[in-house]
N, C-alpha and C positions, 0 to 999 in steps of 0.2 A: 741660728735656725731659720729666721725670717729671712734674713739672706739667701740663703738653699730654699726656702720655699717660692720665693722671688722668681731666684735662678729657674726653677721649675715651671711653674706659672710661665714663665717667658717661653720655656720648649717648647712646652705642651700648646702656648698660643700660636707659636710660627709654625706647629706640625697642622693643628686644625687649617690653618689661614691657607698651606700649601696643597691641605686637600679639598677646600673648597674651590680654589685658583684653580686646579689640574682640573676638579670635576665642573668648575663653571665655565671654563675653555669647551670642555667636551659637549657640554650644552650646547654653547656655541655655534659650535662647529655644527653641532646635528640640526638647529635652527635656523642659520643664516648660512649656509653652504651649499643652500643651491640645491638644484632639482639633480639627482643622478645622470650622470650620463646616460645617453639612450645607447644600449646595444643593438647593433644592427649585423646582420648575416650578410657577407656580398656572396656574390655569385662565384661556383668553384674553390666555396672553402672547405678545410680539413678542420673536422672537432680533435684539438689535443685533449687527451684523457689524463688531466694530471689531477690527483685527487689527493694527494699527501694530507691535506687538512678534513679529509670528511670522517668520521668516525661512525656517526650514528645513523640509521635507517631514517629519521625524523629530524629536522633541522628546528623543531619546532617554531610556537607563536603566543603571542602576550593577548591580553584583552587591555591591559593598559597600552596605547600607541606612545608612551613614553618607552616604556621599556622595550617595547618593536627597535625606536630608534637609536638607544642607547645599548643594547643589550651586547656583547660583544662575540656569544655564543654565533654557533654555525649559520650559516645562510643558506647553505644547502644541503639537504641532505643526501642520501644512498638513494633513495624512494624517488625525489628528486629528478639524481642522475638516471636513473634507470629509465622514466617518463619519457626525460629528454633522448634519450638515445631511442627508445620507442617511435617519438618524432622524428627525430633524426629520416631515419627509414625511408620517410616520403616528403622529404623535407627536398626538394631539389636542387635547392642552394648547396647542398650538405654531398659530397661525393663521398667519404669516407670519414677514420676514426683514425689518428696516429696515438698510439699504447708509449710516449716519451720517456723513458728513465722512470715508470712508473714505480711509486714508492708509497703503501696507506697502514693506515690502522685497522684494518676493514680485519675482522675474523673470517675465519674459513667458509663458513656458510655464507656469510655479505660477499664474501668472493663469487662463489658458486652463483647468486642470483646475478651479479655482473658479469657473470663469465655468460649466463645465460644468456644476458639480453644483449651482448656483443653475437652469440652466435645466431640470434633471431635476427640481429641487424645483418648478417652477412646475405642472409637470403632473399636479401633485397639486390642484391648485386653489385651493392658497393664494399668497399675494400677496407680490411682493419688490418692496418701494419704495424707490429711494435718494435723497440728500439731500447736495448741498454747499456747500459758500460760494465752492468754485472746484474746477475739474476740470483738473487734466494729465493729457496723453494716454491714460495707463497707469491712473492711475483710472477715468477715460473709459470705460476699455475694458472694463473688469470691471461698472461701474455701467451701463450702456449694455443689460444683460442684464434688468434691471427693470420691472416692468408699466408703473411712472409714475415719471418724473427727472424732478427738482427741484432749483432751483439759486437763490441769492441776486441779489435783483436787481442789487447791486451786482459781484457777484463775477464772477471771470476761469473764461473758457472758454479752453481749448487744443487747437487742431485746425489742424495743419498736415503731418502727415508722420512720415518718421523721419531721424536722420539719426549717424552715428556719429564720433567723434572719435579719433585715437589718435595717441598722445604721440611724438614721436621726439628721441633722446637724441644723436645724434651733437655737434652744437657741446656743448654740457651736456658731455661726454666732454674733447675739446679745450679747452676752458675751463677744467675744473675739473683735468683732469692725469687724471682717473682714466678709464681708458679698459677697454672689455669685450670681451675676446675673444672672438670667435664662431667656434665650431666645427662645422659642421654637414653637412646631406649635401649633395653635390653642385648638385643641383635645387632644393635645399629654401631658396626665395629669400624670399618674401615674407612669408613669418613673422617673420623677424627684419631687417627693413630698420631698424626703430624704431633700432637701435645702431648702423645703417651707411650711415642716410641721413638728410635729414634733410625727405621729402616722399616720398608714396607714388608706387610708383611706374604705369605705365598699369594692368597686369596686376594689383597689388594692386587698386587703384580699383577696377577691373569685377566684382573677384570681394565686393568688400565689400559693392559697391552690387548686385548679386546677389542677395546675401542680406539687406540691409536689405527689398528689394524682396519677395523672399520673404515676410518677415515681415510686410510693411502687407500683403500679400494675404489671407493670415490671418485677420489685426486686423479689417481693411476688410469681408473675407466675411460674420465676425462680427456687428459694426456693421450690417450691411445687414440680415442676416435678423431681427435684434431690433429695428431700428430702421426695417425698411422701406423703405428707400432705397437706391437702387441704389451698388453700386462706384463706376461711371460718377461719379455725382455727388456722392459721397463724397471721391472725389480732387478732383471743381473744387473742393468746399468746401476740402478744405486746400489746394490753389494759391494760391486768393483769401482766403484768410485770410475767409470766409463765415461763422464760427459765432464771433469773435473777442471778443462779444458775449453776456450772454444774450439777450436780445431775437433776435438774429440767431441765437444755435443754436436758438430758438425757433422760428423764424422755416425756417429748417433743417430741422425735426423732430428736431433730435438732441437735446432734451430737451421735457418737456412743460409743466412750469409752472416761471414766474419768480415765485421770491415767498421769505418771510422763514422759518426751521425754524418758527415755532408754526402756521402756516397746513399746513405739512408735515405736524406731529402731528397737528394736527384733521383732516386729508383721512383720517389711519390710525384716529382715533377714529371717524370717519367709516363706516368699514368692518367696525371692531370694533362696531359699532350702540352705543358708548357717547354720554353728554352732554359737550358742549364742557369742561366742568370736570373731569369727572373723569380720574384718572389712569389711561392703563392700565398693562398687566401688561410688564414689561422685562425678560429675561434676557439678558446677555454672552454671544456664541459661546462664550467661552472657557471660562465657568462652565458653557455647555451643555454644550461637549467633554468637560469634565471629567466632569463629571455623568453624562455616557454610559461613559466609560472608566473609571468605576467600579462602574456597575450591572452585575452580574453577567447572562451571558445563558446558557440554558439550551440546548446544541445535540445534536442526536439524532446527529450522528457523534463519534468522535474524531479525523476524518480534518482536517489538517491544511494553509493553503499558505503557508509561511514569506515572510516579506518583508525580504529583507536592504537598508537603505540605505545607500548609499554615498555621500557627499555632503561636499563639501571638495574643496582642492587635496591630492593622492597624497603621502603623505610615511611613510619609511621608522618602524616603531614599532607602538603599540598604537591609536592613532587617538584619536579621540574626535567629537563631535556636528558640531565645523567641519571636520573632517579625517580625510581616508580612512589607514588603516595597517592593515599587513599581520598585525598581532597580532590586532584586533578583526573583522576580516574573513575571514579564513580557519578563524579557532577558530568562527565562526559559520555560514560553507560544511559545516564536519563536522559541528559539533551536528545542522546541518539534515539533512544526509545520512546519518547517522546515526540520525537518531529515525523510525522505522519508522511514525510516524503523519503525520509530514509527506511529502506524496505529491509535492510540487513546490516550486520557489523561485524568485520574482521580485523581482532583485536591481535595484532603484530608483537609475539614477546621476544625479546630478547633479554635477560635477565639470570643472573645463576641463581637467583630470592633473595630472601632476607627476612624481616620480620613477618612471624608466626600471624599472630593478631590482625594487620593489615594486610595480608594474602586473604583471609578468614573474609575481611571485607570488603573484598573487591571480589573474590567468590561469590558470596553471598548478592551482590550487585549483579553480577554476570545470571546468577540463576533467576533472580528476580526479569532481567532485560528478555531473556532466551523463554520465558514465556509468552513475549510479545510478539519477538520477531528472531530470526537465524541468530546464529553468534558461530562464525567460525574463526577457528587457531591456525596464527599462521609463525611459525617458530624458526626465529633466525640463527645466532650463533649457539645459542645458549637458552633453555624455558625449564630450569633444574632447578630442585627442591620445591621452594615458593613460585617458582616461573612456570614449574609444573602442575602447582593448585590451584592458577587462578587459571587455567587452561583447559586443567580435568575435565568441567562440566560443561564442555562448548559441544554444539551438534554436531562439529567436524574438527580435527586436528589434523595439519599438515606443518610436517618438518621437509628438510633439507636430510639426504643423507649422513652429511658431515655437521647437522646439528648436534647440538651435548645436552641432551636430557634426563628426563627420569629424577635422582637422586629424593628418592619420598623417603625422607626422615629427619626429626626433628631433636636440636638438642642446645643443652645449653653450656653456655663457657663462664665461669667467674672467676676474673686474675684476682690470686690471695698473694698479698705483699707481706702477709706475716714472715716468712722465711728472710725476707730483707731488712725489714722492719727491726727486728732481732738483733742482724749480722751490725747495725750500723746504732743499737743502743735506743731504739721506739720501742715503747711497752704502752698498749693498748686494753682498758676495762671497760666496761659495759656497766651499765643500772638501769633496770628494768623494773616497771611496774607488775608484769606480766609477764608469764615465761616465753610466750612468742612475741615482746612487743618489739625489741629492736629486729630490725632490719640489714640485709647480711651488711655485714662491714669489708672488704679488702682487706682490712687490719687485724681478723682475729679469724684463729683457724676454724673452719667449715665446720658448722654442725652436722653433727649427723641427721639430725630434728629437720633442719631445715633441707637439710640433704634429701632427705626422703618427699618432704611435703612440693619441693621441689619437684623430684621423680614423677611423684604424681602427676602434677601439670605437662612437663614432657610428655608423659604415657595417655595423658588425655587428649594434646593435640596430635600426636603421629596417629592414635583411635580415628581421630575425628578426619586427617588429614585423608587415612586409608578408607575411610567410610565415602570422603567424596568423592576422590576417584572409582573405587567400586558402584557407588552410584552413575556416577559420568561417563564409565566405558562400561556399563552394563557387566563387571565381573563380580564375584563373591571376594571377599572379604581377606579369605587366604589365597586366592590366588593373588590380589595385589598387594599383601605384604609378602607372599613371595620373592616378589619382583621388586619390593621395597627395600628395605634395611640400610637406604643411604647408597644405593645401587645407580650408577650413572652409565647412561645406555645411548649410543652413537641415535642417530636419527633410524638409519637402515636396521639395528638392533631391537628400537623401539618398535617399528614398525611389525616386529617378528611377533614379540613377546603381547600387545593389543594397547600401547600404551600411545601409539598415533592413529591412524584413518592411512592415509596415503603420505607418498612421498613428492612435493611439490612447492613450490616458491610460493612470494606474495600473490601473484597473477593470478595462481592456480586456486589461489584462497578465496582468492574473489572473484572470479569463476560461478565456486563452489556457493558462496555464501548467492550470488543473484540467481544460481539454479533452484538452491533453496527456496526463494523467495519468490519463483517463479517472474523473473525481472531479465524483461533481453534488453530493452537500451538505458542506460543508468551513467550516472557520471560518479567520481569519488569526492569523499570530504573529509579531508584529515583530521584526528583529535589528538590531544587537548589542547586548550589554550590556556596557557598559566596567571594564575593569578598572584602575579608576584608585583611587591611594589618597589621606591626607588632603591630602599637600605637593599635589596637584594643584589642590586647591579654592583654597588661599591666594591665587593670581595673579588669580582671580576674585571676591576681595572689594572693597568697595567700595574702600576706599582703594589697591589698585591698580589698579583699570580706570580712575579718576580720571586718572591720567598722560594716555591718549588721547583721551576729551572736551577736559582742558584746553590738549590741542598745535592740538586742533582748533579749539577757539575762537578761541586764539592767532593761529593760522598763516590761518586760512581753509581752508573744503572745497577748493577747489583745490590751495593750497601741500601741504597734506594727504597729498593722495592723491597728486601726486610725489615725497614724501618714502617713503609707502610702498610705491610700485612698486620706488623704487632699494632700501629696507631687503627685497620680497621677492629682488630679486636677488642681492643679497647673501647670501642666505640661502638661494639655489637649489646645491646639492653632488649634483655625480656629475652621471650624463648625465639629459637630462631628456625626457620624452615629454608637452608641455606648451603651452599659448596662449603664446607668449612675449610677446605684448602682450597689452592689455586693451582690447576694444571697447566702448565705453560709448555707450549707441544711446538718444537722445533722442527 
């Protein structure tokens, strides 16, 4: 046994020794490595738009300059890029934008604000050309914005629609022993069928394909005024599968030349009036982003309009760049309310919720700030359930049409492993001093006691949740459970039903928020800054982020992404104000 402890002892010493070595390397490097290169603009170059690695509207930033330096998250973010293309504009180094094989993370609506600020760049009268080897829908949609699209003769066109998928767990439950109690409110059916049925049911259906519908109107509108072609004959294109082809999206107009990238370069060489041989001038968004977000600018006020984002699923803590918490969001509601040069805030959600409890107070923060000074909503992909409560009581809401909001209702899940527990010979008892003293177990079947006192709290925060919005958009009480009961509403939808102000981007939020404030020249100031220390960065070195690529390659993107809807459930505690499924819209 001393021997095998030994042996142990010795692993366990060369696994620490290998991660101090990796991570004291990394120091290293970020110490003595020198001053970044300086990026510089020449004259006669072309911004490529290649953004594959941007995900989130906020790149964020640390208060510790350790983890700035170490931190391995994004550099830049959507907000960022957007700025920079802003610049771009009168940037005269800058003659145009090439759209390369563009491939992102970006949701529908992060699309929409870049499709935006590509078509504000155009009106400057430089040129945005894209280029692919193949187009899915959703790159489609953002290159579709370009003076001339290009595409490989070989390569795949996609144009047919939208269409959404969503998982349901009931047999998976039965099968596997492990079953999910749902606790929820009365009404509040179609949210959580996923764990109680095993096929949507009429009412979910209409209300999904509602807003799918929604959203190709959008998409479609788009496409049309950039591409000329009416709706009308945008949808027979995707019925008949018409553009399946390049010749036939050709043929379409939904792109302009079929041909190979060097024919693509030379049309842009073309326009830069250089010769076929020569190179021209290339800068990365990203480097341009950069490049912008470090030049200093000089502004004649000190007047301020803070931009707090919120972005992640709601989870109780200090948050960080994937995840909203009530540590980093609230300390940044006061800074902002607090600094007598920031004259407004608009607080950018992106979020489908999560925890009940900290929505409750980052609400409660937002009402306290909005007596000092403005607070407007400005709603990206997603500001549903919990994304919706900390939004309710702002002086203005603005979404995106192909935003996903709305869904006010609150409820809760608890996986019972009795049925497994059973199947596989665990037998679990309980002794209690007091009839409610233990606490639910996963091991012993659901009281009904606790079942009910449960309910309660459910029915007190969806109360409480419908009381703020009724308060926040000035309606009664049944009218926004009306429109509640777990109810997810396009942006254009919402905006019907009173549950936004207008339809418009970040710009327009801020805009709104310095009309409010009655504020003409002002600069912006992004939030939060996280307070995370070094044990935070470890989980994010390479050799642990390795674990989830390599499950993924393993298992396949499908197996994947069922393994982690059940690990989020799991991982869902206390009542939750949240999508409880996930719509994945093709």
């Amino acid at each position: 046994m001393r021997f095998l402890g030994n042996v142990m002892a010795t692993i366990v010493g060369l696994f620490v020794f290998l991660m101090l070595f990796v991570f004291g390397i990394v120091i290293i490097a970020a110490i003595f490595g020198g001053e970044p290169e300086e990026i510089t603009v020449k004259n006669n170059s072309v911004i490529e738009l290649k953004i594959e690695h941007v995900q989130n509207d906020y790149a964020g930033k640390y208060k510790d300059p350790w983890m700035s330096i170490l931190s391995d998250g994004e550099k830049v973010g959507l907000s960022d890029i957007i700025n920079a293309i802003e610049s771009a504009k009168t940037d005269s180094d800058i003659k145009g934008i090439s759209i390369l094989n563009e491939e992102s993370e970006l949701g529908m609506a992060q699309r929409k604000a870049l499709r935006d600020a590509l078509e504000d760049f155009k009106k400057s009268g430089k040129f945005v050309m894209a280029y692919a080897n193949s187009y899915s829908q959703k790159e489609y949609y953002l290159n579709s914005v370009a003076n001339s699209i290009y595409i490989n003769p070989v390569g795949n066109f996609d144009f047919k629609g939208l269409s959404a998928e969503l998982m349901f767990f009931k047999d998976l439950q039965e099968k596997s022993g492990i079953k999910m109690e749902v606790i929820r409110h009365g009404k509040y059916k179609s949210a959580v069928e996923p764990f109680l049925e095993n096929k949507m049911s009429d009412a979910n259906r209409e209300q999904t394909l509602a807003l799918l519908n929604s959203v190709w109107r959008s998409v479609t509108d788009d496409i049309s005024k950039s591409r000329k072609v009416s709706v009308a004959r945008l949808n027979e294109i995707a019925d008949g599968l018409l553009a399946r082809t390049p010749e036939m999206a050709k043929a379409e107009k939904l792109v302009d030349v079929v041909a190979y990238e060097d024919v693509y370069h030379d049309a842009i060489r073309r326009i830069l009036k250089m010769d076929k041989d020569e190179e021209y001038n290339k800068i990365s968004i990203l480097d341009y982003a950069r490049k912008k977000a470090t030049t200093s600018e000089s502004f004649e006020t000190q007047n301020k309009i803070a931009i707090i984002y919120a972005q992640g699923e709601i989870m109780s803590g200090e948050g960080d760049v994937n995840t909203i918490g009530e540590g980093s969001m609230n300390r940044s509601l006061i800074e902002a309310r607090k600094d007598k040069n920031v004259k407004a805030i608009v607080l950018r959600i992106n979020s489908p919720g999560g925890n009940a409890l900290t929505s409750d107070l980052i609400w409660r923060e937002i009402e306290l700030t909005k007596k000092v000074k403005p607070v407007v909503v400005s709603m990206g992909n997603y500001a549903a359930s919990g994304g919706y409560y900390i939004a309710c009581n702002a002086n203005k809401i603005f979404a995106e049409n192909n935003t996903i909001t709305g869904s006010i209702g609150v409820f809760g899940i608890l996986p019972n492993f009795t049925p497994l527990a059973t199947k596989i010979g665990i037998h679990t008892e309980q002794v209690k001093t007091n009839e409610n003293a233990a606490e639910y177990s996963p091991f012993v079947p659901l009281d009904e006691k606790f079942k009910a006192v449960t309910l309660e709290e459910v029915e007190h925060i969806y109360k409480t949740f419908v009381s703020h919005v009724a308060q926040g958009r000035k309606m009664t009480f049944a009218e926004v459970d009306s429109i509640g009961q777990g109810r997810v509403w396009s942006g254009e939808q919402a905006l019907k039903v009173g549950l936004v102000d207008k339809i418009g981007g970040l710009d327009d939020a801020i805009k709104e928020a310095a009309r409010l404030s009655k504020t003409k020249k002002y600069s912006t100031q992004n939030f939060p800054e996280f307070e995370k220390d070094i044990n935070d960065i470890l989980q994010n070195l390479p050799f642990a982020k390795s674990k989830e690529s390599f499950i993924k390659e393993e298992l396949g993107e499908e197996t994947f992404r069922l393994m982690e809807q059940i690990k989020k459930i799991k991982s869902q505690k206390g009542v939750q104000a949240i999508m409880p499924f996930e719509i994945l819209i093709h």
